[in-house]
N, C-alpha and C positions, 0 to 999 in steps of 0.2 A: 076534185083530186089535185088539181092544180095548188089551189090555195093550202092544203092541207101539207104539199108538197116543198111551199113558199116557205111555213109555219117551220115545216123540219128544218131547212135549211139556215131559218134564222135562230133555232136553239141550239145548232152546232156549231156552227160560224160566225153566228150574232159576239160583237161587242161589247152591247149594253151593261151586264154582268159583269164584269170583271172590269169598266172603266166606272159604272156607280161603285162599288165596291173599292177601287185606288179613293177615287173620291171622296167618300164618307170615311171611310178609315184616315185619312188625312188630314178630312177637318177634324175628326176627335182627337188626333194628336194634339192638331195646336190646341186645340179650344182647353184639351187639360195640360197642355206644356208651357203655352207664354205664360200664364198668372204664376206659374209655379217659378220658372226661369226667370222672371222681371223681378219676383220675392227674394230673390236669391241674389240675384246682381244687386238692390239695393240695399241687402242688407249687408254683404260683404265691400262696398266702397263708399256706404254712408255711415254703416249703423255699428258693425263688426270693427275691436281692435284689430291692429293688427297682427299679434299673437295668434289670433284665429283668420283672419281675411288670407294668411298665405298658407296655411296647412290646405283650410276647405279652400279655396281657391286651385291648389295645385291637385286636390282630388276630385274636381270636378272635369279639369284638363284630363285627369288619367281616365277616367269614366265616359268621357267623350270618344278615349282612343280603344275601346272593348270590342272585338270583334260583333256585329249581328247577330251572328248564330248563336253566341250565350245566350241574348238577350232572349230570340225565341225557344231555347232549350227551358232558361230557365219562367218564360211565361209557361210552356208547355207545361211541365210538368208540376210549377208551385203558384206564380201566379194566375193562370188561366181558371185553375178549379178553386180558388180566392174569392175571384172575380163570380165565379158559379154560384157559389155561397150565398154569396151578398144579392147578387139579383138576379140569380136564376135563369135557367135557359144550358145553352150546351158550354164545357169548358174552352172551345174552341168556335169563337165567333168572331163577327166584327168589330163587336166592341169590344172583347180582350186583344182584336190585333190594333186598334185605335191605339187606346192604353199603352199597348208597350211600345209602339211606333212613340207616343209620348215620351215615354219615359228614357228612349234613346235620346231625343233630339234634347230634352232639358239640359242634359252638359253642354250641348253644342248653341244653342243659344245663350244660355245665363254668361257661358263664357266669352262670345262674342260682346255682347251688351254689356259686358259688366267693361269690358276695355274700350266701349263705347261711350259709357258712363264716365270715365275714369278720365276721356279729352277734355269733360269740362274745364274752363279753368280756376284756380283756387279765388281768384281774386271777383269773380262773382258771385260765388257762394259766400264770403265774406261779405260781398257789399250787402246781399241780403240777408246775412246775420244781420249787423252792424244797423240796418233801418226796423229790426224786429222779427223776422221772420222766424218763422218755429220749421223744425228739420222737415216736417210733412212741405209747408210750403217749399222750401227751397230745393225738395227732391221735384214736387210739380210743376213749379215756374222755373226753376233756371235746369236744373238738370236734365230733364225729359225732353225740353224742348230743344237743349244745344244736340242731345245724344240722339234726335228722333230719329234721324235720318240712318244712322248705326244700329240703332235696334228694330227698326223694322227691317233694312239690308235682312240683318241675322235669322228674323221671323218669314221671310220669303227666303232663306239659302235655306233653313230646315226644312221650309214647306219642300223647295227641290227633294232635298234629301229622302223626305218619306213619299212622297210618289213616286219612287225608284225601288226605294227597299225591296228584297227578295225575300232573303234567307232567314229575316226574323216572320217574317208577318207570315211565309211557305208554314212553319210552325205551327200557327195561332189562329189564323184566321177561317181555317176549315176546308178549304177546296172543295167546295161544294158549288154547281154551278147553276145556283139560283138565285133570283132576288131578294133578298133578306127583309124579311115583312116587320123583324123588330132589331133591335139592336142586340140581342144578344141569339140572333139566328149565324148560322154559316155561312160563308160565302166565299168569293176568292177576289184576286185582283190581279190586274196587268202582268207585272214581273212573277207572280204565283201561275199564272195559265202561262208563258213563257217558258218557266225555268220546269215545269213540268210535259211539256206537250213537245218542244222544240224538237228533241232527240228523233221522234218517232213520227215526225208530223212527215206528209209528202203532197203534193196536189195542192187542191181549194183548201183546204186544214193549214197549209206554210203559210199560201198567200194570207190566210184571213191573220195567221201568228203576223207575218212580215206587216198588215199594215196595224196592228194593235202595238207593239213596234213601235213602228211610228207614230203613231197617237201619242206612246208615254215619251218617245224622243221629243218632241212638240211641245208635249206640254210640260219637261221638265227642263227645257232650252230655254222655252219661252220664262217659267218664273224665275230660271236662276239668273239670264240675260236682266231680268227687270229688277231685280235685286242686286245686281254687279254694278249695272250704271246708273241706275235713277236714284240709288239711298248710299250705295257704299264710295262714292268717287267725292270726290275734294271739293266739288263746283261750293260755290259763297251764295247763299239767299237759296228760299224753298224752292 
């Protein structure tokens, strides 16, 4: 009876759920938002005239400034059952709140990195025209390397960003509080079991909100601190 009683207390109060779920929902962000964000920053400060690098440039700044809650209104309702289509399961999973948690943070990176990209200086990209270099090389030897430290900065301040998110992924990713056996099952996450449970919580139910809480306080201090001073500050040499 005992253990059975242990068992209860950790499906009410347990964790686990709602901090694997921030988790996994965060790396599908990035893992679909940097290749898409780095495509984009290099194509608008190496590859794009100008004519087009400041229009789509200034509309990616405006799509960075979009409230959350569009983004999950509109996975809810157009992207989520998209996502359904193509690989089946519920329209409201994990991996539709991945997805759109992506597809927020892509302005907010490409935009960072691409004026990360943009410190190089002209006069080394020159020198490696100038000995033969073809554009692929001199985006991978001289630009990636001056900009490294600026675009991973940006790729660790979006990671902060979507292990906080609320109000898109409350949306999308299903409030269901169980462990999601595939990627396109239900689940929830930290700011989801928060923004829904806080109001009405009282007793062992606040304490267990207040230290989940700080769980996501921890771990979005701790990435965004190591992305403020280890990539984005001035210091000379790796």
């Amino acid at each position: 009876q005992g253990e059975k009683k242990e068992e209860k207390v950790k499906v009410i109060y347990g964790g686990l759920i709602p901090i694997v779920g921030t988790i996994l929902s965060t790396l599908i962000a990035l893992i679909f938002a940097v290749p898409i964000a780095l495509g984009i920053s290099i194509f608008l400060t190496e590859i794009a005239p100008p004519f087009i690098e400041k229009p789509v440039g200034i509309a990616i700044e405006l799509l960075a400034a979009i409230p959350s809650i569009i983004y999950g209104m509109w996975g809810l309702f157009y992207f989520g059952p998209l996502v359904s289509k193509i690989f089946g399961g519920s329209s409201v999973s994990l991996l539709v709140a991945g997805l759109v948690l992506g597809i927020m943070i892509i302005p907010f990176i490409a935009s960072l990195t691409r004026d990360a990209m943009k410190t190089t200086p002209g006069v080394l990209k020159e020198s490696a025209y100038a000995v033969g270099a073809t554009k692929f090389e001199v985006i991978k030897d001289v630009v990636f390397p001056y900009a490294k430290r600026g675009i991973i900065g940006s790729i660790i301040l979006a990671l902060g960003r979507a292990l906080g998110e609320t109000m898109a992924v409350a949306f999308v990713i299903g409030g269901v509080f169980s462990l999601p056996k595939s990627l396109t099952d239900p689940t929830i996450s930290i700011p989801v079991v928060l923004a829904n449970n806080f109001a009405e919580s009282s007793g062992m139910s606040l304490s267990a909100l207040f230290y989940l809480a700080l769980i996501l306080f921890i771990l979005s201090f701790a990435v965004i601190t190591y992305g403020k001073f280890k990539f984005l500050n001035n210091r000379k040499g790796d």
